[in-house]
C-alpha positions in Angstrom: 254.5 60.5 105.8 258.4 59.0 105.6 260.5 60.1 102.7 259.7 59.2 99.3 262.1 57.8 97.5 262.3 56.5 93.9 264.0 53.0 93.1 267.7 53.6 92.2 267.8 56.6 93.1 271.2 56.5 94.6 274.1 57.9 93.2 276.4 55.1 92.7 273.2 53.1 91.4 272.0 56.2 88.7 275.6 55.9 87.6 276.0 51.6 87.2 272.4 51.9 85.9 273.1 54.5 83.1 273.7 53.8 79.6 276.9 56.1 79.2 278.6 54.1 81.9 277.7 50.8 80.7 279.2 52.1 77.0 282.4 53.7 78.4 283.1 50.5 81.1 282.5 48.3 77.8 284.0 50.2 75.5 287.6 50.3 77.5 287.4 45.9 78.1 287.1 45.9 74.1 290.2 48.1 73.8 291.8 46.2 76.6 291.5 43.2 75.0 291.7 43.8 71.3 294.2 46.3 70.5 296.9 46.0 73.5 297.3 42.9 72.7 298.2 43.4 69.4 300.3 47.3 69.2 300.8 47.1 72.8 299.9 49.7 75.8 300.6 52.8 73.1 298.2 51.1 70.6 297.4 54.9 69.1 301.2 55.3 68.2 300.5 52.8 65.8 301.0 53.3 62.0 299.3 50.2 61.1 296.5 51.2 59.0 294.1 48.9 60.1 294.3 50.4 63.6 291.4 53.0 63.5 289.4 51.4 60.9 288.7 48.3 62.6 289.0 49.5 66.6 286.4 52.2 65.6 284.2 50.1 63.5 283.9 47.4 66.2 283.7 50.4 69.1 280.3 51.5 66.3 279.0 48.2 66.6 279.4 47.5 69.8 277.2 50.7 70.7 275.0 49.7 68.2 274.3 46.1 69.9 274.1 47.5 73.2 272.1 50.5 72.5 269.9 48.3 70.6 269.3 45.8 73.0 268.6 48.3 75.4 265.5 49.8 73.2 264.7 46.4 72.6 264.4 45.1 76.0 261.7 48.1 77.3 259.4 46.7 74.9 256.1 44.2 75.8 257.2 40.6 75.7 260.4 41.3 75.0 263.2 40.8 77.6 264.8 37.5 76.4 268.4 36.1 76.6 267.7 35.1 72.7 267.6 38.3 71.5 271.8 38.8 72.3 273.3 37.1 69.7 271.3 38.0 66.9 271.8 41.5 67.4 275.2 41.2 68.1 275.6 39.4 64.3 273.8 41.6 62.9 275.8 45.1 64.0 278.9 43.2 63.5 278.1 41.9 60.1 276.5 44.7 58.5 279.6 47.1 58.7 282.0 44.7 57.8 279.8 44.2 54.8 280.0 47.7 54.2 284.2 47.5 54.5 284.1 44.6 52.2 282.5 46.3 49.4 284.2 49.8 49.9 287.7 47.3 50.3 289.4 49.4 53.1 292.1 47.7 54.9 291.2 46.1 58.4 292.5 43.5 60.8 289.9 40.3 61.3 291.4 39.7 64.4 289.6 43.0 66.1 287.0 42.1 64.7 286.7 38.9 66.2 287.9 39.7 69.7 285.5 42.9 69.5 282.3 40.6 68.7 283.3 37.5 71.4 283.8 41.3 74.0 280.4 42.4 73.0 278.7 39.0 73.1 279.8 38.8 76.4 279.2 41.7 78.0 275.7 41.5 76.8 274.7 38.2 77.9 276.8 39.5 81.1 274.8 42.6 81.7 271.4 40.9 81.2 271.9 37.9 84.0 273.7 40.6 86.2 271.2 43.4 85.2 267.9 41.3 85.5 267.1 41.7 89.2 267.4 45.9 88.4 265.7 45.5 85.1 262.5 44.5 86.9 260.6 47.2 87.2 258.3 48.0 90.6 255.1 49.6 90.4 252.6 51.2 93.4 249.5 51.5 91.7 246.1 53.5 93.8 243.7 51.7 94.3 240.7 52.1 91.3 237.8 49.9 89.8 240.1 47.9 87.7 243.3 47.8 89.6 242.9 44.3 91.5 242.5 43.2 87.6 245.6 44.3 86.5 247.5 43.2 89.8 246.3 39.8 89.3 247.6 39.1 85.6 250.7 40.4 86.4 251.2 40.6 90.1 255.1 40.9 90.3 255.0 44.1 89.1 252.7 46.2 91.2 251.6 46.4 95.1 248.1 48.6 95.0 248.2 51.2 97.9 246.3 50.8 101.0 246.5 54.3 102.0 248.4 57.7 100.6 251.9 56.8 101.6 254.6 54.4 100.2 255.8 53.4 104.1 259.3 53.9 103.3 259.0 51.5 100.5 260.9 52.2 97.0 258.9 52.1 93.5 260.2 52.6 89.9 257.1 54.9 89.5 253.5 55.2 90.5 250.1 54.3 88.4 246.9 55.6 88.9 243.6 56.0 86.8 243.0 59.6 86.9 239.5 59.2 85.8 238.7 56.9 88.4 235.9 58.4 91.0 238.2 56.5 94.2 240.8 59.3 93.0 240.2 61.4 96.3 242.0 64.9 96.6 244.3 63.0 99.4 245.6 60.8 96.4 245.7 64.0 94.7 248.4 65.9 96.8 250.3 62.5 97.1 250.8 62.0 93.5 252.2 65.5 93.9 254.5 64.6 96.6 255.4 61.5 94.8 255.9 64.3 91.4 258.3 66.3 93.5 259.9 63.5 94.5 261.0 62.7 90.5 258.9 59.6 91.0 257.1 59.3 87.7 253.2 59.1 87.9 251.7 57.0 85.1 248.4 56.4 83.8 246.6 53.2 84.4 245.2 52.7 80.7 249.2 53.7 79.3 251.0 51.0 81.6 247.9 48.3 81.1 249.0 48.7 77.2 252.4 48.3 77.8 252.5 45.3 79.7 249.8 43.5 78.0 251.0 44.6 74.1 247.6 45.4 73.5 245.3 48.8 72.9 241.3 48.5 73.6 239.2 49.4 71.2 236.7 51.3 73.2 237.8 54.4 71.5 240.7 55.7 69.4 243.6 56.3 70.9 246.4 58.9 70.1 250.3 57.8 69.7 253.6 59.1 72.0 253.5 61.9 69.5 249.9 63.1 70.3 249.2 62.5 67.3 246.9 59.7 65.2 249.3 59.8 62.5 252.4 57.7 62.4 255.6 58.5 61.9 255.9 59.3 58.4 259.5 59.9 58.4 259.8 56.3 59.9 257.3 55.1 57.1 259.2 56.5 54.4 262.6 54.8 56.0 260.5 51.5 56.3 259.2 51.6 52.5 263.0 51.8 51.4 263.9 48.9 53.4 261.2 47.0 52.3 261.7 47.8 48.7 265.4 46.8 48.6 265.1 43.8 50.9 262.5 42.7 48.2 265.0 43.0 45.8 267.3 41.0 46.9 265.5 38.4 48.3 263.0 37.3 45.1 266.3 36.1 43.1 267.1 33.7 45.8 263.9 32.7 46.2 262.5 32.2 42.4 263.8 28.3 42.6 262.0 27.8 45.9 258.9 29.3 44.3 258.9 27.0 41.2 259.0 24.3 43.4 256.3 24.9 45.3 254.4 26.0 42.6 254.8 22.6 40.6 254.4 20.6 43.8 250.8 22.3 44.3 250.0 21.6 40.7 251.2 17.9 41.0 248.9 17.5 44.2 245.3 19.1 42.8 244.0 20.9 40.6 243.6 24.8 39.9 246.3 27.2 40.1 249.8 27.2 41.8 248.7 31.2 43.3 245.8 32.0 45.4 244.8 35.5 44.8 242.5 37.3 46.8 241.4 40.9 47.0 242.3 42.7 50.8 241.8 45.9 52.0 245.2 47.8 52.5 247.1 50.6 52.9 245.3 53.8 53.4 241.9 51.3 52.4 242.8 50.8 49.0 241.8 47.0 47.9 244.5 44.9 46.6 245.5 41.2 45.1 247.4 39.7 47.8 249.2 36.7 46.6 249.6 33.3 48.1 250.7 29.8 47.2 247.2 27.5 47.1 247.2 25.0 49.9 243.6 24.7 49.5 241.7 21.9 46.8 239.4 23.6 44.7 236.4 21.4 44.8 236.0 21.5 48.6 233.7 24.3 50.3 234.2 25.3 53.7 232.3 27.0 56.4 233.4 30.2 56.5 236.7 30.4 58.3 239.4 28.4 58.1 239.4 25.5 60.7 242.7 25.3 62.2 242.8 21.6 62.9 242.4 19.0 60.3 240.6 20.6 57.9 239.6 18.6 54.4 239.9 21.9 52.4 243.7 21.7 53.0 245.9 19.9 50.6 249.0 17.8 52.3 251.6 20.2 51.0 249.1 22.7 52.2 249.5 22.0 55.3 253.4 22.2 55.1 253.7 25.6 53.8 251.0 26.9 55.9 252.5 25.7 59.3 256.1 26.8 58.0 254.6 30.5 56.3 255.8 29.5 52.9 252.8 29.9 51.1 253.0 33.6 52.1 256.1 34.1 50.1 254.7 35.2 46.7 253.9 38.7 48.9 257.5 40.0 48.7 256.0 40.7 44.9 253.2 42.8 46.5 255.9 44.2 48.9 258.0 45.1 45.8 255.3 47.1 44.4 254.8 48.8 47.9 251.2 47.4 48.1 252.3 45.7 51.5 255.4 45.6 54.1 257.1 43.1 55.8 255.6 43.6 59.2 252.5 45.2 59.8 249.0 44.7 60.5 247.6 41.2 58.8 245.8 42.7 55.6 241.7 41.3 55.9 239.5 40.7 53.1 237.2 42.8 51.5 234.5 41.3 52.7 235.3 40.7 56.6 237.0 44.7 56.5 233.4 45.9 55.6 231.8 43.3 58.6 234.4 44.4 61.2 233.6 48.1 60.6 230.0 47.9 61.3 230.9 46.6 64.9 234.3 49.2 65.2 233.4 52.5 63.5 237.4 53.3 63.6 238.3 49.8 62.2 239.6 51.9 59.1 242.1 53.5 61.3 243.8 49.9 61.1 245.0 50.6 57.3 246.8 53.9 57.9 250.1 51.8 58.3 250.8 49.0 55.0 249.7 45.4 55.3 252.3 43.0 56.5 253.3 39.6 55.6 253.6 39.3 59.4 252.8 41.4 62.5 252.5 42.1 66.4 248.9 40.1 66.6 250.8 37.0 64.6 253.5 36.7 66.6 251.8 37.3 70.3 248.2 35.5 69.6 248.9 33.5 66.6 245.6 32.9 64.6 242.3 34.0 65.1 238.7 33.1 63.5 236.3 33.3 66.1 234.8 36.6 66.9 236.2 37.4 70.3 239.9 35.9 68.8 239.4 38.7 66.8 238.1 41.4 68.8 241.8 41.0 70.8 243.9 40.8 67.7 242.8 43.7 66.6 243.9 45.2 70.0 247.0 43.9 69.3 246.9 46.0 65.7 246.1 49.2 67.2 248.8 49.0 69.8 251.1 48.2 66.9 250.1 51.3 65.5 250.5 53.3 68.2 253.8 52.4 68.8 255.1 52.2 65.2 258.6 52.4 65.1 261.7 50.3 64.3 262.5 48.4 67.5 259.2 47.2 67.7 259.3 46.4 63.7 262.9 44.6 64.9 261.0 43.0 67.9 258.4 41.1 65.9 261.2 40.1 63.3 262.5 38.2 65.8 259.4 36.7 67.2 258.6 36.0 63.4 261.5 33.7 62.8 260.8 31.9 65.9 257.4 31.4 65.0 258.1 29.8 61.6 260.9 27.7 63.4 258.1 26.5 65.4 255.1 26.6 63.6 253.6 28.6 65.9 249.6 29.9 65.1 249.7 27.8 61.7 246.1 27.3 60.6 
């Protein structure tokens, strides 16, 4: 067998690869170019005021940005150039917010030369980085390798034989359950061990590159655990209550409207309520805006296309996610969250769980306005539509955690730009 060998390996490339190095190298070009210019080559001499607040507060959010993209970037779906320039907004504008309100002294200028450093470097290091960012997998051969190789083919080469003939991999998959799993593969995925080759299970990396978890059977999180990350829940309820806060004020005019526009149109109420099964199963009135006429019965679900239960401004909020608005009222009281698993109704909750006996296990995280299933399928009525979004539920709960909460903002705001899934 010839040397096994994982994919940047090298020294030099473990170095250029690392996040430390990428922070340091990035960190001196926003020095470089912010403060020299301005106190000159012994900047730190300085007894301008402004120096350390504003070189180390756009050092923070340059790490911030960088870091962040990083985290973001490892997640399904998720390597996009669009992602750069919101983040780097976001952890520019949020301490300076901070500064504002607390009214320390700083200079705008750093500011400004820090945020146009960081932008670049980040759009920089994804066009340079992308050819090293895609990640190479051998995978043994097993009963439902050749399935996975085929959706998504530029990532993995299956084996032919226990060796990787000098070739280079990011890490090795294999379905340890898999009867083809002969104790030759056995001592190679050893080898390949020693070798600080990391050896992956089929089922973890099929979830990862798909976005999705099957329902087979219930499956535990990174932890080992069933049970989310409560200290992340309890971070997430505080966000969501003070976002609420702030954003019902601005949108109270915006909500009259709406709600005198529906009135105008048909008759019945401005607010749909419905009871849906929630967090920890507890049933709930979720609140929407009515886009629907009152006198018109339908078949059962919603028909996406042209459906003569839908009013005309009915349509308009739907496509655009208006007429989920009044929820920031159910977020408020902490009955729902801003991302998180689609709540269902009553009804259809009790008809999925004859089918999945675990289907509870979907209302151990809150009810979000919108969630990982919205934003990667869009909507769903038929039964096998549903069957998969439900996969992509339990993969959201698996991986509960901020950057995949931050991941589907993003996709979120797209989606009502485009009107992606509307129904």
């Amino acid at each position: 067998m010839k040397e096994i060998t994982r994919r940047h390996s090298r020294w030099f490339e473990r170095i250029l690869l690392s996040y430390l190095f990428q922070f340091i190298s990035g960190g001196i070009v926003l020095i470089v170019a912010s403060a020299i210019p301005i106190w000159g080559f012994k900047f730190w001499k300085s007894n301008d005021p402004n120096l350390y607040t504003s070189l180390a507060t756009s050092l923070l959010s340059f790490l911030i940005a960088t870091f962040s993209l990083r985290k973001l970037f490892r997640l399904p779906a998720s390597e996009s150039v669009s992602y750069v320039l919101p983040i780097s907004l976001i952890c520019f504008a949020f301490p300076i917010c901070i500064i504002l309100f607390l009214r320390i002294s700083y200079s705008i200028q750093i500011y400004v030369i820090g945020f146009i450093v960081t932008l670049l470097w980040c759009f920089a290091g994804f066009f340079l980085g992308r050819r090293y960012r895609l990640i190479r997998y051998a995978i043994l051969p097993s009963n439902s390798s050749a399935d996975l190789v085929s959706s998504h083919g530029a990532l993995f080469s299956i084996l032919n034989s226990p060796d990787l003939n000098g070739q280079r991999y990011n890490a090795i998959v294999a379905d340890f359950n898999s009867p083809m799993l002969s104790p030759e593969w056995e001592k190679f995925l050893a080898k390949c061990t020693l070798a600080r080759i990391p050896v992956y299970s089929e089922k973890k990396i099929r979830e990862f590159v798909t976005g999705r978890v099957k329902i087979d059977h219930l499956s535990e999180n990174v932890f080992g655990s069933l049970l989310p990350s409560e200290f992340y829940e309890t971070v997430k309820r505080w966000i969501d209550f003070f976002t609420s806060v702030a954003l019902i004020p601005i949108f109270l005019p915006l909500f009259l409207l709406i709600a005198i526009l529906v009135k105008l149109e048909s008759k019945g109420p401005a607010f749909f309520i419905q009871p849906r099964m929630g967090f920890r199963g507890k049933v709930f009135p979720m609140l929407k805006f009515r886009s629907m006429y009152m006198d018109k019965e339908g078949s059962g679900f919603t028909n996406p296309i042209d459906d003569p239960r839908i009013t005309k401004i009915g349509k308009f909020i739907r496509k655009y996610r208006i007429d989920e608005l009044p929820q920031l009222f159910n977020i408020l009281i902490g009955q729902m969250s801003f991302i998180g698993p689609r709540p269902e109704s009553f009804e259809l909750s009790k008809w999925y769980a004859k089918d999945v006996p675990f289907f509870a296990y979907r209302h151990v995280v809150r009810p979000g306005i919108s969630g990982w299933a919205q934003v990667e399928q869009g909507y769903a009525a038929e039964v096998e539509g549903m069957k998969v979004k439900l996969e992509y539920d339990f993969y959201y709960i698996k991986n509960f955690s901020f950057w995949l909460d931050l991941l589907i903002t993003f996709k979120t705001i797209k989606t009502i730009v485009t009107g992606f899934g509307a129904r």
